[in-house]
C-alpha positions as CSV (number, residue, x, y, z in Angstrom):
1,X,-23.4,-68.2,66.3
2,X,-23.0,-66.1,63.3
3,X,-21.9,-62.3,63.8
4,X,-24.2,-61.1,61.1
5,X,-28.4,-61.5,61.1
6,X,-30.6,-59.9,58.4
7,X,-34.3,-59.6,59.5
8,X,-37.5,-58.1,57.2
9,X,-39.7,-56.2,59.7
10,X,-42.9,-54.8,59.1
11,X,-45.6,-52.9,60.9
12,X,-49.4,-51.9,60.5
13,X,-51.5,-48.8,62.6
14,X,-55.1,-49.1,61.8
15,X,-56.1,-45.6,61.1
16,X,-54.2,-42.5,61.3
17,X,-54.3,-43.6,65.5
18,X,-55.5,-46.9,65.6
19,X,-54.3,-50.6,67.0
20,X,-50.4,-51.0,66.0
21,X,-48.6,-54.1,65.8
22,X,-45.5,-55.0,64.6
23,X,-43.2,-58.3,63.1
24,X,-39.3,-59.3,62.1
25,X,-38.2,-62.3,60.8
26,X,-34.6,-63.0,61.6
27,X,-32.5,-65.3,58.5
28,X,-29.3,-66.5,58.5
29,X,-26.6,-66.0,56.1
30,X,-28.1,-68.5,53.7
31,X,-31.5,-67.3,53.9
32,X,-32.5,-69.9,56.8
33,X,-35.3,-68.8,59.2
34,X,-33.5,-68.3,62.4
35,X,-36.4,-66.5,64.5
36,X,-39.1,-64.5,64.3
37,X,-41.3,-61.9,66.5
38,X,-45.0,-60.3,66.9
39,X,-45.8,-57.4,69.3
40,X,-49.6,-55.9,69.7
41,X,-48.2,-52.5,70.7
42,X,-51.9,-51.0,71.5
43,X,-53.1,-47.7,70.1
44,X,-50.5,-45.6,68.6
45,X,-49.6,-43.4,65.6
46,X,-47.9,-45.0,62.5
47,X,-44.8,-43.3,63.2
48,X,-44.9,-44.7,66.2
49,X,-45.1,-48.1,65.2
50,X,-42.2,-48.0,62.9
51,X,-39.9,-46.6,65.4
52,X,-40.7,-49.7,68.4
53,X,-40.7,-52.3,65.4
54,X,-37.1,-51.4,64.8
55,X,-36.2,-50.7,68.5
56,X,-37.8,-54.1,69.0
57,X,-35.5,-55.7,66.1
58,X,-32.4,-54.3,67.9
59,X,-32.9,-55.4,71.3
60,X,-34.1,-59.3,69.7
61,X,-30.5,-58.5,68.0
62,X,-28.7,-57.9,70.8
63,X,-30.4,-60.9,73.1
64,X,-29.5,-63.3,70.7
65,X,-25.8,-62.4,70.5
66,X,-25.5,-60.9,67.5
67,X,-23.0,-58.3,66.9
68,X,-24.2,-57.1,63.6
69,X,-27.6,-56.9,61.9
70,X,-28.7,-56.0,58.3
71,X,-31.9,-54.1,58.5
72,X,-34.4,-54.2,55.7
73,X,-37.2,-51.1,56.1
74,X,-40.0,-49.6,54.1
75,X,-39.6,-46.2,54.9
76,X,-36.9,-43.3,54.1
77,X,-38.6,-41.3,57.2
78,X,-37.8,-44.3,59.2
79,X,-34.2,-44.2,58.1
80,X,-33.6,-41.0,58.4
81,X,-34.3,-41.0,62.2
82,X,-31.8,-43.2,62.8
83,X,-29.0,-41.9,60.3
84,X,-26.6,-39.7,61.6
85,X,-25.8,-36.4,59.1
């Protein structure tokens, strides 16, 4: 298995609390569908959402053995919680 997985997440909160859910589609190094996941997370803030859907992508990283993973987000608060300064 490759060391490096790229994955596309996204993430949706209906309402500023509302039903959250959240997706990532895992490609390999030539743009091949590897895997892919959905989670109903129940009713939480946006924010909220974000966060898990990236926590989520990480541990589906990790399970599958990967030792490095290229992360694209939507959101520079998102990014910023998990940058070091």
């Amino acid at each position: 298995m490759a060391s490096w997985i790229k994955v596309n997440i996204d993430n949706v909160a209906r309402g500023s609390l509302g039903l959250a859910a959240c997706v990532g589609i895992f490609k390999g190094s030539m743009r091949e569908f590897v895997s892919c996941f959905s989670s109903f997370l129940g009713v939480y803030w946006s924010l909220f959402t974000k966060l898990m859907d990236i926590i989520l992508t990480i541990e589906h990283t990790k399970d599958d053995g990967y030792g490095h993973l290229w992360l694209e987000v939507d959101s520079i608060l998102v990014c910023q919680a998990f940058t070091s300064t």
